[in-house]
C-alpha positions, 0 to 999 in steps of 0.5 A, a space after each residue: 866226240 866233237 858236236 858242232 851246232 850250226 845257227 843260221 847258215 853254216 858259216 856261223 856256230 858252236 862246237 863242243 868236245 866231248 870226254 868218254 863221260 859226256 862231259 865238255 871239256 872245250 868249246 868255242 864259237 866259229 865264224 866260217 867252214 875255213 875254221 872247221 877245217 882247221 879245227 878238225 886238223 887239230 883234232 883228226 881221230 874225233 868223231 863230229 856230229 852237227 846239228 842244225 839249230 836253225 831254219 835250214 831243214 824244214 821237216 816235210 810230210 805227206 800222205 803216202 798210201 805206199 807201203 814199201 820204203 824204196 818206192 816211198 823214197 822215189 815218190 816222196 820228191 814229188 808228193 811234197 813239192 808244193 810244200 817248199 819255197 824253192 825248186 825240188 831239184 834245189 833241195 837235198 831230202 832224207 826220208 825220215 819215216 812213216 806216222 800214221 799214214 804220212 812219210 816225213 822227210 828232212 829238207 836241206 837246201 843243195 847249197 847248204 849241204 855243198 858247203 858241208 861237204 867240204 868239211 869232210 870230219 863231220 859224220 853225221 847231220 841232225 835237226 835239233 827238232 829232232 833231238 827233242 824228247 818226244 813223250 805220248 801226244 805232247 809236243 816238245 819245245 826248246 826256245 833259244 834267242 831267235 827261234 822255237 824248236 818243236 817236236 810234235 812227233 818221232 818224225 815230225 816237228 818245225 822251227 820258227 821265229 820266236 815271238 815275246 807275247 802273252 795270250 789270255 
């Protein structure tokens, strides 16, 4: 299995291959989709799997009195729309789930998710939020050089910029 994490854009990154035991066995950074491609030539019988390690899913959620997963999908668009900086129709969502009472989804931008369709080895997306531990009430954070990953929940959690400060 090959594991790519996407930083800032999709352009940018690392990917990781590993053996049957879960052990690295190669890994480099990439600069564009162009050398994905020609790394997934080089290795055309693996399965890849990206993670976004980034801001390019946001994580949003709204009341939804629905109970029913279909007509939660249908209404979903719209109950979280004041929640995006840009234009619904600009965005890709996958509904995640329902948490006492709110229906979460993740929210990629259409330009992001164009790009990654042209990489056509790639199986299976994630948020790096989402690989977090979730334990009871607590919430799970991961720092990396720019950013803080937080997993509030089984379905919930956020990134931001990172900030160096102490609180007394």
């Amino acid at each position: 299995m090959i594991k790519i994490v996407f930083e800032e854009g999709v352009s940018k990154g690392r990917w990781a291959r590993f053996d049957t035991q879960n052990t690295v066995t190669e890994q480099h950074t990439f600069e564009s989709i162009a050398e994905l491609d020609s790394l997934a030539a080089q290795y055309p019988s693996e399965s890849w799997l990206g993670v976004f390690a980034g801001t390019q899913v946001s994580i949003a959620s709204a009341d939804m009195p629905i109970k029913h997963v279909r007509q939660i999908i249908k209404a979903l668009p719209f109950a979280i729309e004041e929640q995006l900086a840009s234009d619904i129709h600009e965005n890709h969502l996958v509904y995640l789930g329902k948490e006492r009472g709110k229906a979460q989804a993740a929210v990629v931008e259409l330009s992001y998710m164009d790009t990654l369709n042209r990489f056509t080895a790639l199986r299976g997306l994630t948020p790096l939020t989402l690989l977090l531990p979730v334990q009871g009430d607590c919430w799970s954070v991961y720092l990396d050089d720019r950013n803080a990953f937080v997993r509030q929940a089984e379905t919930l959690g956020f990134v931001c910029q990172q900030r160096n400060y102490l609180c007394f």
